[in-house]
FIKOLZA-1660 file (N, C-alpha, C; in steps of 0.1 Angstrom, whole numbers, plus 5000, padded with zeros to 4 digits):
% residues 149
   i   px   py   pz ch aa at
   1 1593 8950 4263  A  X  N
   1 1591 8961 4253  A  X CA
   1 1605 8966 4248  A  X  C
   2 1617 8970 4260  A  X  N
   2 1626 8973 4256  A  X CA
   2 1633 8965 4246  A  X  C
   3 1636 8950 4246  A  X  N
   3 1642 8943 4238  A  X CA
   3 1638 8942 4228  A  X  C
   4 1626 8947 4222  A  X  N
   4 1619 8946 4211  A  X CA
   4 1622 8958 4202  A  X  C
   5 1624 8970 4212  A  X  N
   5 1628 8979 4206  A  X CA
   5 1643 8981 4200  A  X  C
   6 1649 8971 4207  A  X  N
   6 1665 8969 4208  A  X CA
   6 1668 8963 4197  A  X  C
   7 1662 8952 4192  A  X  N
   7 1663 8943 4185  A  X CA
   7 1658 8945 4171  A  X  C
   8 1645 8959 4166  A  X  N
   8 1642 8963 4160  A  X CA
   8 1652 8972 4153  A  X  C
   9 1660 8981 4164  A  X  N
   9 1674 8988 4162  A  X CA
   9 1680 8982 4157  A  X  C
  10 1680 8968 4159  A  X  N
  10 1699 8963 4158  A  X CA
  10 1695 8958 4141  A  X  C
  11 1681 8949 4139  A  X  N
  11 1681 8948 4130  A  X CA
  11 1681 8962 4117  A  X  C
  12 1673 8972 4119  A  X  N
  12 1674 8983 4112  A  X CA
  12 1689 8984 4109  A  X  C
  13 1695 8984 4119  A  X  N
  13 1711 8988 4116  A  X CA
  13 1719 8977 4106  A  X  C
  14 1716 8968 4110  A  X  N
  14 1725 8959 4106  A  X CA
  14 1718 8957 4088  A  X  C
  15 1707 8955 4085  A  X  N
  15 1701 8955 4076  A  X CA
  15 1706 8968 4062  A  X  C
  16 1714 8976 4069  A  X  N
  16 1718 8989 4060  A  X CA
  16 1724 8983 4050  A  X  C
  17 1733 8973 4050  A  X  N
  17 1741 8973 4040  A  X CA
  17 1753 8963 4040  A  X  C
  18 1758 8972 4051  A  X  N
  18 1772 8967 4057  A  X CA
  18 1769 8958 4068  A  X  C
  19 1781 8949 4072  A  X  N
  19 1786 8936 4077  A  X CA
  19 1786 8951 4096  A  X  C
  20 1778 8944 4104  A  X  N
  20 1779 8950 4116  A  X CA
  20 1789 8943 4126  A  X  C
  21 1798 8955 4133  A  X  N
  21 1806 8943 4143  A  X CA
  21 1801 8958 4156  A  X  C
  22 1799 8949 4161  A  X  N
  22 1796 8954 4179  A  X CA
  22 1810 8959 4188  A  X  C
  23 1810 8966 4195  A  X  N
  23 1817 8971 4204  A  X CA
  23 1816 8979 4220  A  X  C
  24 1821 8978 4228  A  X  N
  24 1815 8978 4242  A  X CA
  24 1823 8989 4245  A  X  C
  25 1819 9002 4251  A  X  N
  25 1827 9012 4256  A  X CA
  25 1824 9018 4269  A  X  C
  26 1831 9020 4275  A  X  N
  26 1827 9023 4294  A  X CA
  26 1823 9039 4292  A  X  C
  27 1811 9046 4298  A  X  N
  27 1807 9060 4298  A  X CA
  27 1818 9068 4304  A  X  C
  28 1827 9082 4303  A  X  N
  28 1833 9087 4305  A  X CA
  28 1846 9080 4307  A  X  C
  29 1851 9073 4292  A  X  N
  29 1863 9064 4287  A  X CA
  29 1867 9060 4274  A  X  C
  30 1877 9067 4271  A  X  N
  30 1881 9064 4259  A  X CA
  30 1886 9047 4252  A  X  C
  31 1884 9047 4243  A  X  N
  31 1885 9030 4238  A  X CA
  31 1893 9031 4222  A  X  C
  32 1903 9026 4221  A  X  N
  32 1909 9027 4211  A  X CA
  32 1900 9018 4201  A  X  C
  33 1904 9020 4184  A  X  N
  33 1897 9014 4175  A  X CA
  33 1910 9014 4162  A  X  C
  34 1906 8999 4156  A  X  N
  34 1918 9000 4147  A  X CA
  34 1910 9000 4132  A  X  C
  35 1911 9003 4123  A  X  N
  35 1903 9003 4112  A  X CA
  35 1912 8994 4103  A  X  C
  36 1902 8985 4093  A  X  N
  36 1911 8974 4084  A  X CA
  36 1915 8984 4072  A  X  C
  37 1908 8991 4074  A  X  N
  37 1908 9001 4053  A  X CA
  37 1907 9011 4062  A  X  C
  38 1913 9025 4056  A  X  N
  38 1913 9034 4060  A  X CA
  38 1898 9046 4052  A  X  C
  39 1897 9050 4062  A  X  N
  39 1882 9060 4063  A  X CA
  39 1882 9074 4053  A  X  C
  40 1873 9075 4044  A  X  N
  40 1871 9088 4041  A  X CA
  40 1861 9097 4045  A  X  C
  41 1851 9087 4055  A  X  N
  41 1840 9098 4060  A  X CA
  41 1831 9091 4069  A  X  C
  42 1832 9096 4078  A  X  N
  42 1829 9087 4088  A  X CA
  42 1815 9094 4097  A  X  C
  43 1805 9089 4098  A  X  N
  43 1793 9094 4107  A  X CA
  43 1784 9091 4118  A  X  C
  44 1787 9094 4127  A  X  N
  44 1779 9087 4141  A  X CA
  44 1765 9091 4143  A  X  C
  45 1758 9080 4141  A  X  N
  45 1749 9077 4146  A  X CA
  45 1736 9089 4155  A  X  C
  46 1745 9087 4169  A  X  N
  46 1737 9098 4178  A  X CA
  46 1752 9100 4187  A  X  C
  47 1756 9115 4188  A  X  N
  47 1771 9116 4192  A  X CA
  47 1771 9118 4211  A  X  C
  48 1757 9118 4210  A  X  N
  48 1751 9125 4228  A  X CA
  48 1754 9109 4235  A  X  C
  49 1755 9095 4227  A  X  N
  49 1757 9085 4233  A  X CA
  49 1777 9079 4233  A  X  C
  50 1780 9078 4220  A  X  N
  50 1795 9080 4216  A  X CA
  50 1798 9089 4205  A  X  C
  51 1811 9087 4205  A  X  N
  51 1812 9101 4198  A  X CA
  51 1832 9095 4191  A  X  C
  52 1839 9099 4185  A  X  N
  52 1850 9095 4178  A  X CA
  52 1861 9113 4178  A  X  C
  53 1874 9105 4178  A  X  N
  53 1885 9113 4173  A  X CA
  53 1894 9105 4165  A  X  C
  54 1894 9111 4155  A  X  N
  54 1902 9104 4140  A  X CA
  54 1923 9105 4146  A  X  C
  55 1929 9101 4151  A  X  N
  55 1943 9101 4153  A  X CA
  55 1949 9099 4140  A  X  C
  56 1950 9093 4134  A  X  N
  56 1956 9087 4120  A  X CA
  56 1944 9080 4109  A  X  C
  57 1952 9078 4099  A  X  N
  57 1943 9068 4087  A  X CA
  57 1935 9058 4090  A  X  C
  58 1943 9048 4104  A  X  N
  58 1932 9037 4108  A  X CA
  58 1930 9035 4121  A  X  C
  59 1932 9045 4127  A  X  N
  59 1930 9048 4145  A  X CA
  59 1921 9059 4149  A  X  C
  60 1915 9056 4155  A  X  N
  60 1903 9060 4160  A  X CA
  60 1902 9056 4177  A  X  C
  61 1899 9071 4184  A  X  N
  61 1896 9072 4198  A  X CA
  61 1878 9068 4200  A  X  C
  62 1870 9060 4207  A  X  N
  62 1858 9058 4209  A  X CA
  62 1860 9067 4220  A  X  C
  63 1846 9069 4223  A  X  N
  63 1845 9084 4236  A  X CA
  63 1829 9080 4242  A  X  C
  64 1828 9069 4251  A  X  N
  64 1815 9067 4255  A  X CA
  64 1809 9081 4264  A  X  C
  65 1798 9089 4258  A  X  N
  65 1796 9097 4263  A  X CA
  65 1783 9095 4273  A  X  C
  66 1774 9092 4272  A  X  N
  66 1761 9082 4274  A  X CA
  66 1754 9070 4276  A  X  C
  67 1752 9062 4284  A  X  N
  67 1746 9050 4281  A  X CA
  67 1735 9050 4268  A  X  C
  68 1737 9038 4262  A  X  N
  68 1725 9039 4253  A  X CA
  68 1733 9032 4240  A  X  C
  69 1729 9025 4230  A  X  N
  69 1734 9022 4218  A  X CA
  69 1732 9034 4205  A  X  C
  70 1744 9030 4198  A  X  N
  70 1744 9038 4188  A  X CA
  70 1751 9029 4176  A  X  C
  71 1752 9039 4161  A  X  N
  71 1760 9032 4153  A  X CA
  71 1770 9040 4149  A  X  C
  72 1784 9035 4145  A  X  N
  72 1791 9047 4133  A  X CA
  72 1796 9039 4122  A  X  C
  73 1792 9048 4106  A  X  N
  73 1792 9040 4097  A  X CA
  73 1807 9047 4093  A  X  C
  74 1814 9039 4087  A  X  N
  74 1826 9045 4080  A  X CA
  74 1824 9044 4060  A  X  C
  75 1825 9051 4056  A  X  N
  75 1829 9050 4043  A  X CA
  75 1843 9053 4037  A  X  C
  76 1843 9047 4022  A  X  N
  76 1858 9052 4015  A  X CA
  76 1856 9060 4006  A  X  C
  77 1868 9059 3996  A  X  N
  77 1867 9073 3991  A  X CA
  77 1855 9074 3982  A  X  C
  78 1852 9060 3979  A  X  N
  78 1843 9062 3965  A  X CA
  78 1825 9060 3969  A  X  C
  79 1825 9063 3983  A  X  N
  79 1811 9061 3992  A  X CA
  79 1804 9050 3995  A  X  C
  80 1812 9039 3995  A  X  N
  80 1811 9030 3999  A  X CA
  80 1812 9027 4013  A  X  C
  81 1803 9014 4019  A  X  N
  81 1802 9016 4035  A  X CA
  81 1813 9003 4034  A  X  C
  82 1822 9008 4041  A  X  N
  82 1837 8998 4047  A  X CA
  82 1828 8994 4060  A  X  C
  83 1823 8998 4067  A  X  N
  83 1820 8991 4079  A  X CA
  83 1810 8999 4091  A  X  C
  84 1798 8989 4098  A  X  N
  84 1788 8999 4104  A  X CA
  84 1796 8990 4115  A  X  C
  85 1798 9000 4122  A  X  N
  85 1803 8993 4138  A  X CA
  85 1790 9001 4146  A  X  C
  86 1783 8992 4157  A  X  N
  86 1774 8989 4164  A  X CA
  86 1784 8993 4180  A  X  C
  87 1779 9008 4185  A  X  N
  87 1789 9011 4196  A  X CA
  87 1780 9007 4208  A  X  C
  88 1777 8997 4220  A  X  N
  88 1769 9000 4231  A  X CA
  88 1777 9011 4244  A  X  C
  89 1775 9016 4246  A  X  N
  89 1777 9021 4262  A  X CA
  89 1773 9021 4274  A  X  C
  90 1778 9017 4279  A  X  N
  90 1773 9011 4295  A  X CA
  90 1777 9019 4304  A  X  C
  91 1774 9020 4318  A  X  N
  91 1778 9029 4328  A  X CA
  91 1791 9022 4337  A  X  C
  92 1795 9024 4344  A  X  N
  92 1805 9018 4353  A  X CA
  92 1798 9016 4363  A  X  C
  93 1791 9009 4363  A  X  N
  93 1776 9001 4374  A  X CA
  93 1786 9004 4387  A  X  C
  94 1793 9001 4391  A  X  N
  94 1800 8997 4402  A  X CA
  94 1798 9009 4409  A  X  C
  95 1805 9022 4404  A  X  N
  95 1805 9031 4407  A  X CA
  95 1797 9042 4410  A  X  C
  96 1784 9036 4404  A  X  N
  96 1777 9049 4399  A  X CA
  96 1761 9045 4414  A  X  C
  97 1756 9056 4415  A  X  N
  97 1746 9061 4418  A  X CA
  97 1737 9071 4414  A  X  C
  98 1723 9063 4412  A  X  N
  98 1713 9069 4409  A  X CA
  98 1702 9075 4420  A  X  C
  99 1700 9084 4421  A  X  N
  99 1688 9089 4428  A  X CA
  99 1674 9096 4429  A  X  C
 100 1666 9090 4425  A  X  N
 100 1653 9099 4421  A  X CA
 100 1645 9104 4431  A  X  C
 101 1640 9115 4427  A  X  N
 101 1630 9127 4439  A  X CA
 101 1621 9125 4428  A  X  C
 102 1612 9117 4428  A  X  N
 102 1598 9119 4421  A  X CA
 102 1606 9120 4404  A  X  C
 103 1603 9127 4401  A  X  N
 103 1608 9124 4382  A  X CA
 103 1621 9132 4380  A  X  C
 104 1626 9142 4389  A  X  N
 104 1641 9144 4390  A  X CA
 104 1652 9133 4391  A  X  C
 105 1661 9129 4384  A  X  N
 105 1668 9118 4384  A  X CA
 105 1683 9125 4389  A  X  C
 106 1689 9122 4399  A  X  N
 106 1707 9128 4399  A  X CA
 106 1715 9112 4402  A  X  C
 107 1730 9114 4393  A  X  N
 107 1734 9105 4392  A  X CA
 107 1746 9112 4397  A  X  C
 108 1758 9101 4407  A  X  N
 108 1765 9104 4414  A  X CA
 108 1779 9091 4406  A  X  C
 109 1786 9098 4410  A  X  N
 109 1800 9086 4407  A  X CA
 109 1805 9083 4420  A  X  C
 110 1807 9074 4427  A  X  N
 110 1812 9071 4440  A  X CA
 110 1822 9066 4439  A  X  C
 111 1838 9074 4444  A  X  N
 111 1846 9065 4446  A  X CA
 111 1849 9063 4461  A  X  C
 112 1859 9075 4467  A  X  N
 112 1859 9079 4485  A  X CA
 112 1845 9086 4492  A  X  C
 113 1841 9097 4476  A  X  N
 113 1829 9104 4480  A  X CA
 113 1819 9104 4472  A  X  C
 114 1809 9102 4469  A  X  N
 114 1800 9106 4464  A  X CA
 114 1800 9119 4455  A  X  C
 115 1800 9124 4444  A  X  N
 115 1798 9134 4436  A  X CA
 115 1789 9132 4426  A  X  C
 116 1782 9144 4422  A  X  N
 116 1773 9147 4414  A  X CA
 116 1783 9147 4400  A  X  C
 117 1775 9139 4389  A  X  N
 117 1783 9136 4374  A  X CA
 117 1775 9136 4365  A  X  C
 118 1781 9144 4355  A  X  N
 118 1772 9150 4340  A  X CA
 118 1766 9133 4336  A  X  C
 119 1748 9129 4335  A  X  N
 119 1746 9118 4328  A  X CA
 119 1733 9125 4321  A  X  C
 120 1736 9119 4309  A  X  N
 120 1720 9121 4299  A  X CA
 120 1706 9116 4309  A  X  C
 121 1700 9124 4313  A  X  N
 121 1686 9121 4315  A  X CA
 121 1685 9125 4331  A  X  C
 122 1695 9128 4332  A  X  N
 122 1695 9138 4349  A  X CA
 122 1688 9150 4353  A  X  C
 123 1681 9154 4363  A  X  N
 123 1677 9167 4365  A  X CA
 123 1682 9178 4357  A  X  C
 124 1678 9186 4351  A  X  N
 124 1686 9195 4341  A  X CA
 124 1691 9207 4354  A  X  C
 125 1686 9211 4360  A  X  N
 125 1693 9221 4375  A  X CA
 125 1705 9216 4378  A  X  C
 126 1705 9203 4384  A  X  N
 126 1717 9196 4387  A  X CA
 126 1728 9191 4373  A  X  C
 127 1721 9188 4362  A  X  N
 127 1729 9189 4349  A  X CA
 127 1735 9195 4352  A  X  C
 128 1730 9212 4347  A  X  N
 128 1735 9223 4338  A  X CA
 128 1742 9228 4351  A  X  C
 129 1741 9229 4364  A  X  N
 129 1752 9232 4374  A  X CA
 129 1766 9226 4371  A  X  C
 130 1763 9213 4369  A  X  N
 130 1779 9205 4370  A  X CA
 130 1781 9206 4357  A  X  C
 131 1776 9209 4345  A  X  N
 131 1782 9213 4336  A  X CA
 131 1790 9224 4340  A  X  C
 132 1781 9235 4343  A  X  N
 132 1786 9249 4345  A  X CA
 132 1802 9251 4358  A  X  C
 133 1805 9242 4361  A  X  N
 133 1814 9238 4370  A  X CA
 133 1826 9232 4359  A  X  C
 134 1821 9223 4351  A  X  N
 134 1832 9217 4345  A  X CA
 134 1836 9226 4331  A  X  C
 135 1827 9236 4332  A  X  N
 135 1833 9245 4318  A  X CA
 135 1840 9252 4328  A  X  C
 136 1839 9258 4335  A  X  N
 136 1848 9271 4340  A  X CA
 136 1863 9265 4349  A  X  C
 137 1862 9250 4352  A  X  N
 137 1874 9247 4355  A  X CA
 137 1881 9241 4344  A  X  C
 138 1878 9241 4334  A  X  N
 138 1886 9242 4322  A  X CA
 138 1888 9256 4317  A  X  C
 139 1882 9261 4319  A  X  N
 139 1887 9276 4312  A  X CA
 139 1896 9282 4322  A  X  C
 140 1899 9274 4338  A  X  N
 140 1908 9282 4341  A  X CA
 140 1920 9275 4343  A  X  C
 141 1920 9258 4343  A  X  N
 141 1931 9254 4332  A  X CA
 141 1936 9260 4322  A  X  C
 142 1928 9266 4313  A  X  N
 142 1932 9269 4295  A  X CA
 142 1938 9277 4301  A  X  C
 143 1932 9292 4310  A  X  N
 143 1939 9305 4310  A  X CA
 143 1952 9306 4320  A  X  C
 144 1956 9295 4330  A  X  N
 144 1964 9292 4335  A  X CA
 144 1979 9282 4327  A  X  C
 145 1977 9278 4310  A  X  N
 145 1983 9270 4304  A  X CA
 145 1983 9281 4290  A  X  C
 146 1979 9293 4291  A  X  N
 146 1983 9302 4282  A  X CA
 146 1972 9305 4271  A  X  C
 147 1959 9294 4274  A  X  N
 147 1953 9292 4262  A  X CA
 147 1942 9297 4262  A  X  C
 148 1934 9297 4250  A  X  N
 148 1921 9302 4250  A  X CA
 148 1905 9290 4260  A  X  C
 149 1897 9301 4269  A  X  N
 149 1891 9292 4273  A  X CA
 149 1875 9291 4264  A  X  C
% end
């Protein structure tokens, strides 16, 4: 059922218009992207899976945030689609650990220890804790580096 649904996707996507090229990004990892024609507007898909930072005219940061597929279409100036890039995200299998308590899901990153790590579809208690952990140790980065947290 899932491949059907995948394959439904890919064709929906690819079907838009534009010439699709695929790309493979590791969850919590940036991936560089070089654009042939430079972008006047660019739109992702679902940003909860990847997500972009524009650097220059034809460089682009990928930001696997999620496992799960998504798309980002670029246009130019005159609204035209330059290109649907097809982003998958994958987990870092090696690393990771899943563990379910009945329909609670927590996912761990393992490298020396075991730790609890922000993933889409996790217990929201255990979510929104380790979120709530990784905002406030950034904010006391920011306020220790002069800046706003």
């Amino acid at each position: 059922m899932r491949s059907i649904v995948i394959a439904a996707a890919l064709f929906a996507i690819s079907s838009a218009g534009a010439a699709a090229e695929q790309i493979w990004v590791t969850m919590d990892q940036v991936r560089p992207y070089k654009l042939e024609t430079a972008a006047q507007k660019i739109v992702v898909g679902n940003p909860s899976i990847a997500d972009i930072r524009v650097e220059d005219d034809s460089t682009l940061l990928l930001f696997g945030k999620g496992p799960g597929l998504t798309n980002i279409f670029f246009f130019d100036e005159n609204g035209e689609t330059i290109k649907n890039l097809i982003v998958r995200v994958r987990t870092a299998s090696a690393d990771m650990l899943v563990v379910h308590r009945g329909v609670a899901r927590t996912t761990y990153n393992c490298t020396d220890n075991c730790e609890a790590t922000v993933t889409v579809g996790d217990d929201p208690v255990v979510f929104n804790g380790v979120t709530a952990q990784v905002q406030s140790k950034f904010g006391q980065a920011a306020a220790a580096a002069g800046g706003d947290s």
